[in-house]
NUDREN-387672 format. One record per residue: x, y, z of N, C-alpha, C in turn. Coordinates in steps of 0.02 Angstrom, whole numbers, padded with zeros to 5 digits, always signed. Layout:
XYZXYZXYZ...
***
This chain:
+05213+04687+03786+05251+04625+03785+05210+04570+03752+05237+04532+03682+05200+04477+03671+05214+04414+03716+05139+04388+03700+05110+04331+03748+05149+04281+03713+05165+04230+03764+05217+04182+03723+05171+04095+03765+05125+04071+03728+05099+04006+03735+05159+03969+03753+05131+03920+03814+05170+03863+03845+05229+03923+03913+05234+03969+03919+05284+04013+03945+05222+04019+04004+05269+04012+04076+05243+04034+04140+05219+04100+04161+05180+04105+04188+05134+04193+04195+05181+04212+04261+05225+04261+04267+05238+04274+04315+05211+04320+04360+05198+04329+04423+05137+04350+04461+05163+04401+04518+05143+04467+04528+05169+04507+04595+05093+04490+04627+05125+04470+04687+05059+04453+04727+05070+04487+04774+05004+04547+04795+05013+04603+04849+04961+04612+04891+04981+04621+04946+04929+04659+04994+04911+04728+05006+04864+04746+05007+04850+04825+05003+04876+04852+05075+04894+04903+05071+04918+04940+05098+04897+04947+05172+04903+04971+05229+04886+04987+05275+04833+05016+05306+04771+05011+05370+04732+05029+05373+04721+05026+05440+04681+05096+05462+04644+05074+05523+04648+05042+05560+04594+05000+05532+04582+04943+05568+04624+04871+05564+04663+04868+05525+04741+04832+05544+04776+04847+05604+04778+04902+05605+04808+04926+05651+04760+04905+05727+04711+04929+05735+04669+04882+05784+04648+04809+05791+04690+04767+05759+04673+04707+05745+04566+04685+05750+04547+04752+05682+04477+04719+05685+04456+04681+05599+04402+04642+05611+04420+04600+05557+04387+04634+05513+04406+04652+05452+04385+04715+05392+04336+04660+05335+04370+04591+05332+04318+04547+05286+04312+04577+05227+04221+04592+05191+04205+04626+05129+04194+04687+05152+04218+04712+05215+04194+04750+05233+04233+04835+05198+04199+04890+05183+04264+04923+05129+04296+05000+05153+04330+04960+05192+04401+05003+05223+04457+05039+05184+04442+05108+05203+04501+05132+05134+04556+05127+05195+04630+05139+05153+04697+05184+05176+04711+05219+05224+04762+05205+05278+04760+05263+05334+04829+05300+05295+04835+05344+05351+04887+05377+05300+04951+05352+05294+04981+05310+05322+05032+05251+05343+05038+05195+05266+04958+05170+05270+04943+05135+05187+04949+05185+05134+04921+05245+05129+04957+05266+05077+05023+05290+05031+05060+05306+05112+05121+05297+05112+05162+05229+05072+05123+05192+05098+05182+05128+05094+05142+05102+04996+05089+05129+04967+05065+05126+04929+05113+05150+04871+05121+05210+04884+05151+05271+04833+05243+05234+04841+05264+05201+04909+05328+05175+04891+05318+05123+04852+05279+05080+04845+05262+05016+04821+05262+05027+04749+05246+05092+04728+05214+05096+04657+05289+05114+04623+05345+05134+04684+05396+05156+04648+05441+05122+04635+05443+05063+04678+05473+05008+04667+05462+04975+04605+05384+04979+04579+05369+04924+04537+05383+04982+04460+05371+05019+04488+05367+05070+04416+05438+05035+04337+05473+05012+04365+05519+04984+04279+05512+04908+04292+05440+04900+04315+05442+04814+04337+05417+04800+04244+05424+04772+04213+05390+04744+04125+05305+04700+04171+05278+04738+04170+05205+04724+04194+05146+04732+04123+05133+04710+04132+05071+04672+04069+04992+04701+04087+04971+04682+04160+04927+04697+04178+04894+04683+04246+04878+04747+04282+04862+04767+04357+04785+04741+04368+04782+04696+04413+04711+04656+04427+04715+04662+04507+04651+04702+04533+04628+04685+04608+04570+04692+04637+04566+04670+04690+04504+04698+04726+04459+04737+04719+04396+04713+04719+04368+04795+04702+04363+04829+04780+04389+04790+04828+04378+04825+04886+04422+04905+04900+04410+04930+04920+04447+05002+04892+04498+05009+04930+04515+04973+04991+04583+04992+05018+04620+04931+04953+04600+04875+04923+04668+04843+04873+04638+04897+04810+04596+04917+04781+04590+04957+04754+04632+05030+04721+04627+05053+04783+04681+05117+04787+04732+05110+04808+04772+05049+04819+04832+05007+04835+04871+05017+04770+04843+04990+04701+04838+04960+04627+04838+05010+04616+04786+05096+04613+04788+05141+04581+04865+05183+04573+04886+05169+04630+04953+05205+04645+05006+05154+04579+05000+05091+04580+05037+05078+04544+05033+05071+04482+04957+05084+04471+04948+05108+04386+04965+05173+04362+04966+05214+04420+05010+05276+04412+05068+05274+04376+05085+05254+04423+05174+05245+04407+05196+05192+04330+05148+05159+04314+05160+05109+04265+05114+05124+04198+05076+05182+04203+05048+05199+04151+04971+05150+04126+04959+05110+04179+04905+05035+04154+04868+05087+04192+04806+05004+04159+04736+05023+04206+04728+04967+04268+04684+05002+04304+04677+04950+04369+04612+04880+04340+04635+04828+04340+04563+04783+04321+04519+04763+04381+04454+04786+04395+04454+04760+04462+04418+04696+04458+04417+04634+04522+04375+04583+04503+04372+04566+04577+04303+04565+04556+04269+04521+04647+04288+04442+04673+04320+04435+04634+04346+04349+04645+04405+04360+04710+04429+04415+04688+04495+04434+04749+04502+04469+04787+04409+04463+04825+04398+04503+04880+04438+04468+04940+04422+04487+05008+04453+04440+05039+04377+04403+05063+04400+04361+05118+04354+04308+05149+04304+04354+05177+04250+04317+05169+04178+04359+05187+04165+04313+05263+04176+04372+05310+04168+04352+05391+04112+04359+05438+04046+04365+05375+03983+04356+05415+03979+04420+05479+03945+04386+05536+03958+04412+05599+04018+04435+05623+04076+04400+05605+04127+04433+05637+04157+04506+05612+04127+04533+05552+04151+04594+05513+04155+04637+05560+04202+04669+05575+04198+04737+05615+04198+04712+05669+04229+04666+05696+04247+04655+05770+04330+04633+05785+04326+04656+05826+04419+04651+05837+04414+04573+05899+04483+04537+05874+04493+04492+05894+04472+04482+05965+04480+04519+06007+04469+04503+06091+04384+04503+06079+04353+04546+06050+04281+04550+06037+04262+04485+06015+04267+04465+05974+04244+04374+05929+04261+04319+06003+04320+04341+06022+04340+04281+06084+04289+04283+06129+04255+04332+06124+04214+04351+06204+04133+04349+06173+04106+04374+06141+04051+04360+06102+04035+04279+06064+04078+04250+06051+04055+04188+06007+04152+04151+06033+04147+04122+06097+04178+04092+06116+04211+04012+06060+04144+03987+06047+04159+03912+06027+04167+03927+05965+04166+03997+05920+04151+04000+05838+04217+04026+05855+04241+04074+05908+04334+04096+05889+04364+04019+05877+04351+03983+05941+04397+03939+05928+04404+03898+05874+04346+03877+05829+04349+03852+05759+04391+03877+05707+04387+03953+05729+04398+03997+05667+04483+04006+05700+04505+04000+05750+04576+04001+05768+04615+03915+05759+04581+03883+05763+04598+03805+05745+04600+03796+05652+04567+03847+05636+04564+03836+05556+04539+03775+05534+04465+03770+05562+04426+03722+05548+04403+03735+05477+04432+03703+05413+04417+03704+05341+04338+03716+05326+04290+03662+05392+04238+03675+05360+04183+03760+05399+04234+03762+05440+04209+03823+05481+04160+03876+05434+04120+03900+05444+04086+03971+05392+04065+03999+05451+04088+04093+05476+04048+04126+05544+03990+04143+05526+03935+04129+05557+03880+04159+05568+03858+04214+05503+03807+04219+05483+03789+04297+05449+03834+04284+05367+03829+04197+05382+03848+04210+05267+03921+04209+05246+03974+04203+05307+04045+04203+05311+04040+04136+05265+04121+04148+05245+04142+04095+05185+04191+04034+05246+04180+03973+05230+04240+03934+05231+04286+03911+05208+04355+03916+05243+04405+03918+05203+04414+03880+05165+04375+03811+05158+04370+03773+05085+04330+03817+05039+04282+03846+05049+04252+03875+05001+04295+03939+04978+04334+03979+05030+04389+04052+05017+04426+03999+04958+04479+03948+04987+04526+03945+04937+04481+03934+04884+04456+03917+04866+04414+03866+04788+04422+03924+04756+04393+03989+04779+04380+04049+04747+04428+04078+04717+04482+04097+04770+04540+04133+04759+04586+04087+04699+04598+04019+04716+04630+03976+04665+04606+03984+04602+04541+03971+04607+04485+03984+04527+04503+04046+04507+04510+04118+04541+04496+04162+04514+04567+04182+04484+04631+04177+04535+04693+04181+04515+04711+04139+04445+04700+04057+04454+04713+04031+04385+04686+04068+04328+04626+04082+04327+04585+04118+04262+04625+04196+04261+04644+04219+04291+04671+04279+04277+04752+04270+04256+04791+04232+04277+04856+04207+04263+04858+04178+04194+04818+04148+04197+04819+04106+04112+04796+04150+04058+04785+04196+04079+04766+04259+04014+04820+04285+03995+04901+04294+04015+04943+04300+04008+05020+04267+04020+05013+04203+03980+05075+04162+03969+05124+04217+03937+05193+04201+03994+05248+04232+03958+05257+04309+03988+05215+04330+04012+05214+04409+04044+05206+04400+04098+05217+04477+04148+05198+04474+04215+05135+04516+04229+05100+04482+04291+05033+04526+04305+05054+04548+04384+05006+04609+04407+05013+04609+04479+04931+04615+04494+04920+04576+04547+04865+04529+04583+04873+04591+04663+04826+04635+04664+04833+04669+04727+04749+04639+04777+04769+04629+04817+04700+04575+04871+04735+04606+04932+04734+04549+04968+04707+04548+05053+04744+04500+05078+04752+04503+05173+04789+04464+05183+04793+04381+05152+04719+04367+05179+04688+04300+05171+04698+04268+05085+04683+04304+05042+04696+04302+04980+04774+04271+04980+04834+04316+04984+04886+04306+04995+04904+04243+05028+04879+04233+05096+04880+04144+05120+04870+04095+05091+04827+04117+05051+04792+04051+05004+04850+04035+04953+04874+04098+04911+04923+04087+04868+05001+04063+04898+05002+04081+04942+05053+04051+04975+05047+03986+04998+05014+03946+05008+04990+03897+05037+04978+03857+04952+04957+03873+04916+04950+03829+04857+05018+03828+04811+05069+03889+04824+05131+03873+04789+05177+03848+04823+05167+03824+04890+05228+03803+04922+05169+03702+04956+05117+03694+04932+05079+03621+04966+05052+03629+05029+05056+03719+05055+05043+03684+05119+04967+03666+05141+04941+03633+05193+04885+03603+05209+04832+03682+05229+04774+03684+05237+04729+03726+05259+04758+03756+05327+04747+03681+05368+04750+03702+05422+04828+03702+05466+04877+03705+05429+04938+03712+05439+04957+03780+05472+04997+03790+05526+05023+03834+05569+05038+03875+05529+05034+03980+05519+05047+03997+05492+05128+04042+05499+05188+04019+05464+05258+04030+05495+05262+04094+05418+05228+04115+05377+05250+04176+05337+05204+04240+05342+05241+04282+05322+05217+04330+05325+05164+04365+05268+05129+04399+05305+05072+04447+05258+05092+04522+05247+05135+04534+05241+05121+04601+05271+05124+04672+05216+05085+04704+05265+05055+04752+05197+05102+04794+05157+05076+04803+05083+05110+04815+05028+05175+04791+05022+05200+04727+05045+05267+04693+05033+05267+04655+04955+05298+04650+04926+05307+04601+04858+05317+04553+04863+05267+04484+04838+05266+04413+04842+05268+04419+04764+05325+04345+04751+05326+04338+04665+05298+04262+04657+05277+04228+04610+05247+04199+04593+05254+04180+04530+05269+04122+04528+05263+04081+04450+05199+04043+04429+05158+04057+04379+05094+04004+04372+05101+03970+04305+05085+03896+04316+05076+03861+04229+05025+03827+04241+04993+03801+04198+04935+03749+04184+04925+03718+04276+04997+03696+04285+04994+03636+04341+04970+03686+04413+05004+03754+04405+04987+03776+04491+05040+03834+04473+05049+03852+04543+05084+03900+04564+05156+03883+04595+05204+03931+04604+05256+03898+04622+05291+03970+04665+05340+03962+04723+05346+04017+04761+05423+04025+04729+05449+04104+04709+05476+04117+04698+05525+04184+04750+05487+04210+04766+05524+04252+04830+05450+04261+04881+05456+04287+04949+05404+04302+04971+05414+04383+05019+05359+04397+05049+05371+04468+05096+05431+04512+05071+05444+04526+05022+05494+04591+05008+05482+04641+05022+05490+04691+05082+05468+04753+05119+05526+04811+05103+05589+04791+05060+05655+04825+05068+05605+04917+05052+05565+04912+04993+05561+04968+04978+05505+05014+05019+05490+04975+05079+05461+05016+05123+05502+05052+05170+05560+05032+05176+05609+05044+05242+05627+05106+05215+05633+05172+05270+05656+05226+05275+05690+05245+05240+05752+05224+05219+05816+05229+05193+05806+05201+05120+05768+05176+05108+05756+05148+05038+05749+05187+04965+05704+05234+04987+05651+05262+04924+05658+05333+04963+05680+05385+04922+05671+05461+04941+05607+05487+04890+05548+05491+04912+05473+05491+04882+05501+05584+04864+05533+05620+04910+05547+05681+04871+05574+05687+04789+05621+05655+04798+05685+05654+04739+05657+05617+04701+05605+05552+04713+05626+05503+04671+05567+05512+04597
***
């Protein structure tokens, strides 16, 4: 597809697939969690959905569960996967590998920062704050969006990743209540120009549902 200057980058913004430790609510961070078999499932539907999407070019994580999220849908779309460390998710220090009731009970006064969504919060052990997460994710998304005016890209990351973009195409504040959803391998669309981002649909899960996609036939 030619690139068409001044024309909006349109954006599939995704979360990788299912895992583990999702499933145990423990916090995965940079930490590099592949696919349970549930995520790969919902991977291989994801890729089938997108497969006659007019896609330009597949950019994610190098973390290997968004990793092998993206591979499935370069499958299906004939691209390559680009990977880039800008759209890891949030780096959680100390809290990596601890599940929520664990952080509450070990580092009492750092949950509650980190559950208040204290902007300048960073956990223990080198964790990022979420002023410093968004800066990243914004920086790294704009520079990858603006490489293709006029086409669409798909952006495969992490929950937190996903918040951020959601939160910058719709104004909302850092520390604003969170009322949308993340949820894994659903389709978020996205408009980007010079000025920002803009929300165009969000959480589309249709092609995970049972009845949707016959992965035999299809």
């Amino acid at each position: 597809m030619t690139r068409i200057p001044g024309e909006p980058t349109r954006v599939l913004a995704i979360r990788h697939g299912e895992t583990a430790w999702n499933v145990d609510t423990r916090i995965q961070g940079q930490l590099d969690i592949p696919l349970n078999e549930t995520g790969q499932r919902q991977a291989r539907r994801l890729a089938l959905a997108l497969a006659a999407e007019p896609i330009s070019a597949i950019y994610a994580s190098d973390l290997w569960r968004a990793y092998e999220t993206a591979q499935s849908i370069a499958a299906a779309t004939g691209l390559e996967v680009i990977p880039d460390e800008g759209l890891r998710e949030r780096e959680f220090g100390l809290f990596q590998g601890k599940t929520f009731a664990e952080i509450e009970a070990i580092w009492p006064e750092q949950s509650l920062r980190w559950r208040k969504r204290d902007p300048a919060f960073a956990p223990e052990g080198g964790g990022e704050s979420l002023l410093a997460f968004r800066e990243r994710i914004t920086r790294t998304a704009h520079h990858l969006a603006a490489r293709h005016p006029g086409q669409q890209i798909v952006l495969v990351a992490h929950g937190g990743v996903l918040d951020v973009l959601y939160r910058a195409a719709t104004g909302q504040e850092l520390q604003a209540p969170r009322t949308w959803q993340l949820g894994n391998a659903a389709i978020n669309r996205l408009l980007w120009t010079p000025e920002g981002f803009t929300l165009v649909g969000w959480a589309d899960t249709h092609h995970l549902d049972d009845a949707s996609i016959d992965e035999t036939s299809a």
